[in-house]
MDTraj code that builds the backbone (N, CA, C; nanometers):
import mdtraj as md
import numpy as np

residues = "UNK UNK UNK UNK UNK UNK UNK UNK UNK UNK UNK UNK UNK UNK UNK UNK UNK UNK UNK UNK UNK UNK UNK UNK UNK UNK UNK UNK UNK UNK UNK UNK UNK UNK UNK UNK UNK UNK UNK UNK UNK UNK UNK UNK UNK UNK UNK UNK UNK UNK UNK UNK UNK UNK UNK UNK UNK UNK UNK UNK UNK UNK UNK UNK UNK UNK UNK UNK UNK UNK UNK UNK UNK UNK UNK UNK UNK UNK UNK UNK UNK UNK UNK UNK UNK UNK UNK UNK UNK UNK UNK UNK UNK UNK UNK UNK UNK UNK UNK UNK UNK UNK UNK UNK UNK UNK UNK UNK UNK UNK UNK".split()
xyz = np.array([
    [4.5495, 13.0326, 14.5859],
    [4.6418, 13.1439, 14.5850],
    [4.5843, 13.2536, 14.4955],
    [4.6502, 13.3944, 14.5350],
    [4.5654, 13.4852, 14.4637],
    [4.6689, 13.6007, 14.4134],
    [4.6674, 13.6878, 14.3884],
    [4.7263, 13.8363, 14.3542],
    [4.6130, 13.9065, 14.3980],
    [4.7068, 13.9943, 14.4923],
    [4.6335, 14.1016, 14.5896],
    [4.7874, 14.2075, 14.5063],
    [4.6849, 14.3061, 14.4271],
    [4.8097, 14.4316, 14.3616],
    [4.7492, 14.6009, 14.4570],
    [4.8455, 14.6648, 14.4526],
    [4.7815, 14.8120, 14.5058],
    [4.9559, 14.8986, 14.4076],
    [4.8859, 15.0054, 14.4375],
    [5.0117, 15.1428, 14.3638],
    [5.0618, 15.1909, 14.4846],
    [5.1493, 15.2300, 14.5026],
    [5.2168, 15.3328, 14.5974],
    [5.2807, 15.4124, 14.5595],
    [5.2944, 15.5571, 14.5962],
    [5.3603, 15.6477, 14.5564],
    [5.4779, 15.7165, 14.6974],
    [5.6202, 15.7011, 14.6494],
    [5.7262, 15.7345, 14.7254],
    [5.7031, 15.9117, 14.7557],
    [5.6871, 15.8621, 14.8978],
    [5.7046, 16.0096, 14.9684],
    [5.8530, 16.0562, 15.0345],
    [5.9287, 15.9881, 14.9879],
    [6.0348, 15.9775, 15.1390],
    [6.0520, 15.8946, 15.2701],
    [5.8663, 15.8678, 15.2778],
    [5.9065, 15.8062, 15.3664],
    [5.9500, 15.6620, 15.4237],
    [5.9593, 15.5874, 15.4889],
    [5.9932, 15.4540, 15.4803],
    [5.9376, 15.3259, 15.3837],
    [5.9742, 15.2693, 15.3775],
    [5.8774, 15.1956, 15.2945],
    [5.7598, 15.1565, 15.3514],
    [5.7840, 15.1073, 15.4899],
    [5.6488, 15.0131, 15.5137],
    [5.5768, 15.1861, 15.5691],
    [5.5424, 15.2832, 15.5243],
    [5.4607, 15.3990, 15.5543],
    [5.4137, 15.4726, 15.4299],
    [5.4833, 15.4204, 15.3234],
    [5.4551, 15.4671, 15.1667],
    [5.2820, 15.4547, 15.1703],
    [5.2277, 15.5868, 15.1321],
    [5.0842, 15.6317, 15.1257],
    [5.0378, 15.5222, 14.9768],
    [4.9282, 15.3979, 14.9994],
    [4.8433, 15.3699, 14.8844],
    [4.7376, 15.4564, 14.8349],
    [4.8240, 15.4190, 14.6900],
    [4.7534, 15.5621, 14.6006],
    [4.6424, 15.4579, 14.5116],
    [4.5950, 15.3436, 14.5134],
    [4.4964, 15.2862, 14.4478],
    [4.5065, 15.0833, 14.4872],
    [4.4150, 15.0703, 14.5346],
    [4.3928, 14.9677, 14.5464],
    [4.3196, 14.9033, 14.4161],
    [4.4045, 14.7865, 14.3919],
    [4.3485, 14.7332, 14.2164],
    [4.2527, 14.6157, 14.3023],
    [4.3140, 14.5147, 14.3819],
    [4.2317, 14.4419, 14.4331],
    [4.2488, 14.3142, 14.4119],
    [4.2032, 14.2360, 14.4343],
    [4.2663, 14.0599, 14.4540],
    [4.1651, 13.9898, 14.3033],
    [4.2890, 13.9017, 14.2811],
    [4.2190, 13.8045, 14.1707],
    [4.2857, 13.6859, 14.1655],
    [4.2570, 13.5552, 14.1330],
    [4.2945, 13.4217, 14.1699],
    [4.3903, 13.4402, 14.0409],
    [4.5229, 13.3649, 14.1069],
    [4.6033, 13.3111, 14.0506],
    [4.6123, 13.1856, 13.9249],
    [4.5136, 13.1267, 13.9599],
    [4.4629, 13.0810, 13.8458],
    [4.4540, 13.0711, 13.7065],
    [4.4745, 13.2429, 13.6746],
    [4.4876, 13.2517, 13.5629],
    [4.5957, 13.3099, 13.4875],
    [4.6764, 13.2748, 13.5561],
    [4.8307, 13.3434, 13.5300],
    [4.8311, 13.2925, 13.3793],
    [4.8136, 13.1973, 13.3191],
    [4.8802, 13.1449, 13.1795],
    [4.8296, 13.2496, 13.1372],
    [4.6932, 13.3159, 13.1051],
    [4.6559, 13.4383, 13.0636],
    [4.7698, 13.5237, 13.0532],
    [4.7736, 13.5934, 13.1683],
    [4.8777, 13.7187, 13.2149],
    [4.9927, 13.6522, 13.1161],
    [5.0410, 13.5815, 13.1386],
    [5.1750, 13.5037, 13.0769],
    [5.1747, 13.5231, 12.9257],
    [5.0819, 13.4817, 12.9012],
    [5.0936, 13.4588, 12.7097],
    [5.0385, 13.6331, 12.6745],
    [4.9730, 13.7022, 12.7431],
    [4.9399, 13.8481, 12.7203],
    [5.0506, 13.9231, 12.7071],
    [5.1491, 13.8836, 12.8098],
    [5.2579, 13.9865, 12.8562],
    [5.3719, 13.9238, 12.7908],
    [5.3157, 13.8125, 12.6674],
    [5.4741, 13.8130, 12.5885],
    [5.5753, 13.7085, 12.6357],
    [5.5282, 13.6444, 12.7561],
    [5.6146, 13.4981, 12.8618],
    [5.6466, 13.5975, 12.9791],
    [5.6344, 13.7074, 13.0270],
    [5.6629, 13.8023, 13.1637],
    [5.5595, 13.7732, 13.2489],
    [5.5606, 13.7057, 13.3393],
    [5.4931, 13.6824, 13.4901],
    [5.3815, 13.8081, 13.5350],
    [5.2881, 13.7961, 13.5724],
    [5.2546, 13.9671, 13.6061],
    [5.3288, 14.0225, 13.7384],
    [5.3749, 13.9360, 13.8102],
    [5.4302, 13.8974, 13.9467],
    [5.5806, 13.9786, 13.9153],
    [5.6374, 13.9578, 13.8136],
    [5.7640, 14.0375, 13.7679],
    [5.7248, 14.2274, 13.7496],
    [5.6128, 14.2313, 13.7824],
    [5.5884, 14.4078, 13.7506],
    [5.5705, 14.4040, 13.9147],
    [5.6247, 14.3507, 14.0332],
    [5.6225, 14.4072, 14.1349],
    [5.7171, 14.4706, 14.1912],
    [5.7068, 14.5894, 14.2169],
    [5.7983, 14.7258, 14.2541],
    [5.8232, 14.7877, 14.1236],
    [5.7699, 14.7849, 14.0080],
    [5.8278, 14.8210, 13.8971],
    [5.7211, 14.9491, 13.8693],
    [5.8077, 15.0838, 13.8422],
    [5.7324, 15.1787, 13.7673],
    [5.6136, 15.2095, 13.6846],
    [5.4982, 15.2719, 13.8132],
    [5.3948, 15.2601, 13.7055],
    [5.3851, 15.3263, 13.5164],
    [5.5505, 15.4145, 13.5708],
    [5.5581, 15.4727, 13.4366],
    [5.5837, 15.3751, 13.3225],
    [5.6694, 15.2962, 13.3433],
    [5.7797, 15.2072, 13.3038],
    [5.6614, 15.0871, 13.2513],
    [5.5806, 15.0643, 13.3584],
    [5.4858, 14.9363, 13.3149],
    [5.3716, 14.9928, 13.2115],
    [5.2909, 15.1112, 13.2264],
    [5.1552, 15.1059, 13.2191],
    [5.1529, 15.0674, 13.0723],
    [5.2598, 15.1092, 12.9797],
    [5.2896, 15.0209, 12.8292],
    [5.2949, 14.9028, 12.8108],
    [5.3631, 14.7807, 12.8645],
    [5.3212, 14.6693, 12.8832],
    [5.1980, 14.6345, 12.9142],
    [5.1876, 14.6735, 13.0406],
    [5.0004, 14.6681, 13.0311],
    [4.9202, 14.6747, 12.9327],
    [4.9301, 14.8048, 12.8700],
    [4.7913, 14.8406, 12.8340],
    [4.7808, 14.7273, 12.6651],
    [4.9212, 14.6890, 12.5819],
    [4.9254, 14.6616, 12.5413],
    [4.8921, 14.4853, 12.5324],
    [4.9153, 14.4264, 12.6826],
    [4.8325, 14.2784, 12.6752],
    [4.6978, 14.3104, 12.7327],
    [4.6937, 14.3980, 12.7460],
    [4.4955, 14.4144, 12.7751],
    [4.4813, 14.4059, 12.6079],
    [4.5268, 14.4805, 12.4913],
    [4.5193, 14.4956, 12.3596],
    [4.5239, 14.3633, 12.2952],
    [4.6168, 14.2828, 12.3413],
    [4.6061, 14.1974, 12.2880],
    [4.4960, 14.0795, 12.3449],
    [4.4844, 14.0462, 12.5041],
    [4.3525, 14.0156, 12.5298],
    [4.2543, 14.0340, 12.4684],
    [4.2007, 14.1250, 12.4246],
    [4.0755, 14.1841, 12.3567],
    [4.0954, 14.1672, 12.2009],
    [4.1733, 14.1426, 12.1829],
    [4.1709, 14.1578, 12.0335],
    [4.1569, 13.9787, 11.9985],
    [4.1934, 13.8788, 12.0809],
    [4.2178, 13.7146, 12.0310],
    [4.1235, 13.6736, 12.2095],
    [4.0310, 13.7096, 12.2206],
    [3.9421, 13.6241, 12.3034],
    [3.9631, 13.4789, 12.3288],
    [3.9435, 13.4416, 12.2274],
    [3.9058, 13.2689, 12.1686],
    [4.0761, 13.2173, 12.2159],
    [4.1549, 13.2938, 12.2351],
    [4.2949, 13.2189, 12.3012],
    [4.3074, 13.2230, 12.4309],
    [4.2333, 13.3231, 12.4874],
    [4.2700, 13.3483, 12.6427],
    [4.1035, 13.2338, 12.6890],
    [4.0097, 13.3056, 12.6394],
    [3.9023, 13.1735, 12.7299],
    [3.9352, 13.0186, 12.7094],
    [3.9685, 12.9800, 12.5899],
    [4.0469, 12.8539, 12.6008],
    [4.1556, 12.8243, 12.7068],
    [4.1885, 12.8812, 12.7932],
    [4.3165, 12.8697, 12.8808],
    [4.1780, 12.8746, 13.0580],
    [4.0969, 12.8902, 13.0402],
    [3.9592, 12.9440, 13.1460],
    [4.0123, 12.8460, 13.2480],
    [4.0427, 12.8263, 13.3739],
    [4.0521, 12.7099, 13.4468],
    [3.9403, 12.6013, 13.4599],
    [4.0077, 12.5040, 13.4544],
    [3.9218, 12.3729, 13.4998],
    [3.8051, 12.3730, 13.6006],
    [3.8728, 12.3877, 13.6933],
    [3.8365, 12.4484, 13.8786],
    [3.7247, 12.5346, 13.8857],
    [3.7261, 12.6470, 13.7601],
    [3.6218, 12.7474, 13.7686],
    [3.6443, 12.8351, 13.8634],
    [3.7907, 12.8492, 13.8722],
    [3.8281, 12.9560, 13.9781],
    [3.8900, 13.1038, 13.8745],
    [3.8215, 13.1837, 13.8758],
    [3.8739, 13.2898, 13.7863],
    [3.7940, 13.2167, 13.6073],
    [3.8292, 13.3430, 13.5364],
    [3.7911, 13.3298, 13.3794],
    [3.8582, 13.4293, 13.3111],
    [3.8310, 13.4653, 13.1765],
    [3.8959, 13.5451, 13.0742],
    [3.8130, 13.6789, 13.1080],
    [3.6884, 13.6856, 13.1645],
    [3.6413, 13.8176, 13.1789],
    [3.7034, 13.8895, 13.2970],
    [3.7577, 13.7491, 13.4097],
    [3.7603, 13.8626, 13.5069],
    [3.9333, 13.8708, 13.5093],
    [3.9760, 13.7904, 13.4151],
    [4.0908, 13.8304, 13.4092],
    [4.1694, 13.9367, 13.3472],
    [4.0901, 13.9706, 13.2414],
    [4.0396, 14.1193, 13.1458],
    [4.0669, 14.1780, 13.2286],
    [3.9657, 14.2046, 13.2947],
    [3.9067, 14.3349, 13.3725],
    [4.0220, 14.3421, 13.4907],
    [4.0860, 14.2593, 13.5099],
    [4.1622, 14.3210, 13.6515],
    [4.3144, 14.3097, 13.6022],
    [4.3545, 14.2914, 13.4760],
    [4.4882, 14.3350, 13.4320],
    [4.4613, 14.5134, 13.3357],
    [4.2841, 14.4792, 13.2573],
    [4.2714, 14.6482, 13.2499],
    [4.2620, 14.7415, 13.3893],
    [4.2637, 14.6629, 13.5019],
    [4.2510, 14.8094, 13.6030],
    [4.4104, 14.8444, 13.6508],
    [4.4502, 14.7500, 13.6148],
    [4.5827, 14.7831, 13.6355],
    [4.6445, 14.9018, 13.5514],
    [4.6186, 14.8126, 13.4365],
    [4.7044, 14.8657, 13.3172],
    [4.6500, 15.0176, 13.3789],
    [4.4884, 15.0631, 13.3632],
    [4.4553, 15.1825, 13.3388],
    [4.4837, 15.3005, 13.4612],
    [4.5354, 15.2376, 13.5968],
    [4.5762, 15.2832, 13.7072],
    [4.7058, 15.3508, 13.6546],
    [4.7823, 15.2339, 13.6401],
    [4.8854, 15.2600, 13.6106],
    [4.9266, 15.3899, 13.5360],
    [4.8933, 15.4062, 13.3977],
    [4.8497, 15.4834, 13.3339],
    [4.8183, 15.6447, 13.4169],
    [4.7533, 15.6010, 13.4910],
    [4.6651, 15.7514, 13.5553],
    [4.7612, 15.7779, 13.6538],
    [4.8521, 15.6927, 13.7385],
    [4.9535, 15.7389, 13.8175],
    [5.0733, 15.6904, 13.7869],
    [5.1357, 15.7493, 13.6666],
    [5.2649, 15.7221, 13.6174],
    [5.3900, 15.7270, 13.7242],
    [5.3982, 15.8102, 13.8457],
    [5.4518, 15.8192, 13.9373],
    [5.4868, 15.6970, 14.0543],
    [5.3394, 15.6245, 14.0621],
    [5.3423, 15.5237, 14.1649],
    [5.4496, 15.3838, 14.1517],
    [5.4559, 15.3085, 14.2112],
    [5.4770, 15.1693, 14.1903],
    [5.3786, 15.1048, 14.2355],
    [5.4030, 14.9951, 14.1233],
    [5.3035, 14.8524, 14.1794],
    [5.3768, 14.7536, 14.2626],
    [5.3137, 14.7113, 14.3908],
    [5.3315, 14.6043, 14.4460],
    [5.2060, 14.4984, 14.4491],
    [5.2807, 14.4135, 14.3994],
    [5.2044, 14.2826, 14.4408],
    [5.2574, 14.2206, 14.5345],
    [5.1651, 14.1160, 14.5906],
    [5.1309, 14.0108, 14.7168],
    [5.0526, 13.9017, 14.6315],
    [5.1199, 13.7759, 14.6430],
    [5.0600, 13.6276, 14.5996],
    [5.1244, 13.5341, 14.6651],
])
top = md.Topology()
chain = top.add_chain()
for i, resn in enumerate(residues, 1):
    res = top.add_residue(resn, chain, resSeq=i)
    for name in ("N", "CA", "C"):
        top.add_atom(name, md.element.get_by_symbol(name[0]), res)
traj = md.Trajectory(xyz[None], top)
């Protein structure tokens, strides 16, 4: 299982026609305990439909804390070797930093 995230920004028009304003891109589920203990016990799966305005603070702040305590998140690395702490970094910072850049959009996820 994976997280496939993208932004959308409300035009009016229907939902399933809402223009994607950034594709973040797929990353194995795997490493949710990451996301989990980053985001404070909040799911990343719980920021779906939620304001990129509203989120990109949460974000940017467990990317902050990611980076700042390494040695807690690679200890959590899966067994399986499906996903790791780098690439789990890197694809909650593209979020966070999307987010950020289109305060307007929402995030949807798919997992």
């Amino acid at each position: 299982m994976s997280y496939d995230i993208w932004l959308e920004i409300d035009t009016g028009a229907p939902e399933d026609e809402l223009p994607m304003v950034v594709e973040i891109g797929n990353y194995t589920s795997n490493v949710w305990p990451m996301w989990m203990e980053a985001l404070n016990g909040v799911r990343l799966a719980e920021f779906h439909r939620a304001p990129c305005s509203e989120a990109a603070g949460p974000l940017a702040e467990a990317v902050t804390r990611m980076e700042a305590t390494p040695a807690i998140y690679q200890a959590m690395n899966p067994e399986n070797g499906w996903g790791n702490y780098e690439g789990a970094l890197a694809y909650l910072r593209r979020l966070a930093e999307a987010c950020a850049k289109h305060p307007k959009c929402r995030i949807y996820i798919s997992h």
